[in-house]
N, C-alpha and C positions, 0 to 999 in steps of 0.2 A: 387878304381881307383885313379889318380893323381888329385889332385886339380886341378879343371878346368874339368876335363873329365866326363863322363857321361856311364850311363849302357843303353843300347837299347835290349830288350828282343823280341825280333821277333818273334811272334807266328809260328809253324807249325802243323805238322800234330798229334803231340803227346797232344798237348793243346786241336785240336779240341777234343779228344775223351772227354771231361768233358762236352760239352756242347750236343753233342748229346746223349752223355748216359742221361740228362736230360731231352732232348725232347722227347725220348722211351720210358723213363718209369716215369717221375715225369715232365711233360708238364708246370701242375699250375705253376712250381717254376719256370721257366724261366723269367730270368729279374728281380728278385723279388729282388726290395732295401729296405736298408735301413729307415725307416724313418727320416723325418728331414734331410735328402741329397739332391741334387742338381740331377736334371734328368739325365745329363750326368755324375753320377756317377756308378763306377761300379756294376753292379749287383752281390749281397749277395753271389752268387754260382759262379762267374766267376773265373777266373785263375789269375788274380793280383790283386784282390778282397782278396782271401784265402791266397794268398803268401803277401800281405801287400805289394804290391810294391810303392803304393803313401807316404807308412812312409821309406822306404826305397830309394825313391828318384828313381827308376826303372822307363822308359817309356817304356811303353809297346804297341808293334804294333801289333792290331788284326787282321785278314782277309786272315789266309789263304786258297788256298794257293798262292792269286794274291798279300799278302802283303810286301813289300818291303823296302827297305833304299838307296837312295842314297846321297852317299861318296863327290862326283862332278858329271857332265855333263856324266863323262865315266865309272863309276865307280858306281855301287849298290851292294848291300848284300840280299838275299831269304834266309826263309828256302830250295824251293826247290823241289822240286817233282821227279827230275830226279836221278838215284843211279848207284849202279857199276863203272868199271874202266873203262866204256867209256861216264859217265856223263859232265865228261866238255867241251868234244867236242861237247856235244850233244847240249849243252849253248851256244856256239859258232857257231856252225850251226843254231841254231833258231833266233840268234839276235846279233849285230856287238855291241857289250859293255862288258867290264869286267867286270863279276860277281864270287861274291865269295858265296859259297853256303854250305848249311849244308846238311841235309834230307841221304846222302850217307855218310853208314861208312866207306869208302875209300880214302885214300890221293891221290886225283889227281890234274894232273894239263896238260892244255893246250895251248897252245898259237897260234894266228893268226895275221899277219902284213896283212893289208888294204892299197892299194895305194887310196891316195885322188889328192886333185886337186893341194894341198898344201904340197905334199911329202907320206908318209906312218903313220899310228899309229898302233900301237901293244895292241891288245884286246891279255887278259889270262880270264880263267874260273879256277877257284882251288878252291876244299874243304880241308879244315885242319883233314877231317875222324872226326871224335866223342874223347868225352871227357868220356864214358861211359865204363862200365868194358870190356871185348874182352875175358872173362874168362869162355863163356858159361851162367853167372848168369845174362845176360840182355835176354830177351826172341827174338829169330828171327827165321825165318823160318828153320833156319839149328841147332836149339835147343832144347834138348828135356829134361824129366821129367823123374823122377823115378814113383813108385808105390805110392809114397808119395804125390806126386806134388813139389816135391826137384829139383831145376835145376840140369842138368848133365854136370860136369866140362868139359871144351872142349876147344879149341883155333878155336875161330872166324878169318877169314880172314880181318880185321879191323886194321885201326890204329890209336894212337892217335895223337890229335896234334891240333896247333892253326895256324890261318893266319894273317900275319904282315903285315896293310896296311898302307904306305906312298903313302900320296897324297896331291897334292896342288887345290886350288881354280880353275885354269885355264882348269884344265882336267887330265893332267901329273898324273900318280901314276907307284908305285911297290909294287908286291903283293910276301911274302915270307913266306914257308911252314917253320914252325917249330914242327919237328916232339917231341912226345915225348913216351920214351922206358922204361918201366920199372919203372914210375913215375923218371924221370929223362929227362932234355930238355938244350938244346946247344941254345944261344941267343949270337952272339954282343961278342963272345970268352969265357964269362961266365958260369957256368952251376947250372942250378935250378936243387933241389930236392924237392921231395913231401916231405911235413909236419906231411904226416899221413897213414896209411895201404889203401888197397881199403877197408876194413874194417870199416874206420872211427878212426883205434886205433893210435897214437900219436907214433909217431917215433923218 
């Protein structure tokens, strides 16, 4: 990130699965530290424990799926629990604030203006869709296996992409999807390419 900026790794519901496949089948090890560490250290088995995010400067937020970040007064970030192409409305129906949300591989976005006493604000709900393959080789319920247990190549209804948020101290923010196609993304008139295959291989 830029000098000055910082990573926030937001737990959701794909982190939970490490800790309960502990609790089902190997209990003793829950919690279990390090010696010679500090009690509110992470535990030997937890998720930014194994990924090293304290030497990587990572803060990492646990509890989902109530865990959260907010941006300003108006403005928070979730994983998320809501999906499909009518999740951000459903954000916006549940609660008067702009959230940006993951949990849904779908690029949506919503918008609602609130009359106040003091004129109107405009809450958005928008997820950037996933960063993940869309090629059939991440597993979801419209994915299936050979004989092998080989994924079967498919095109997911998924897209990828980030969300640009400007925001000030006061409340004010803009929330802006940037889509990306083909490992190729449009920013500010510029355009990114990937560095590497989904593969991993260097391009």
């Amino acid at each position: 990130v830029a000098e000055g900026g910082k990573v926030i790794w937001l737990a959701g519901n794909h982190e939970e699965r490490l800790p309960m496949y502990i609790t089902d089948n190997a209990k003793a090890m829950f919690g279990l530290r390090p010696g010679a560490t500090a009690p509110d250290s992470w535990p030997v088995m937890a998720f930014p424990s194994l990924c090293k995010f304290d030497e990587s400067e990572v803060e990492f937020v646990a509890g989902y799926p109530t865990s959260e970040v907010w941006l300003n007064d108006c403005l928070r970030v979730v994983h998320g629990t809501k999906h499909g192409p009518a999740a951000a409305q459903k954000y916006l129906d549940a609660q008067p604030v702009s959230t940006v949300f993951g949990h849904s591989h779908h690029a949506v976005r919503a918008d609602r203006t609130i009359p106040t006493r003091d004129g109107k604000v405009l809450f958005t709900a928008i997820s950037g869709g996933c960063l993940a393959r869309t090629d059939g080789m991440v597993p979801s319920t419209k994915s299936g296996v050979d004989l092998n247990g080989q994924p079967i190549a498919h095109v997911e209804d998924w897209q990828q992409g980030i969300v640009v948020a400007h925001h000030k101290p006061d409340g004010a923010h803009r929330l802006q999807y940037v889509p990306i196609v083909d490992g190729v993304a449009w920013y500010e008139g510029k355009e990114f390419v990937a560095a590497c295959s989904v593969a991993g291989a260097p391009i």
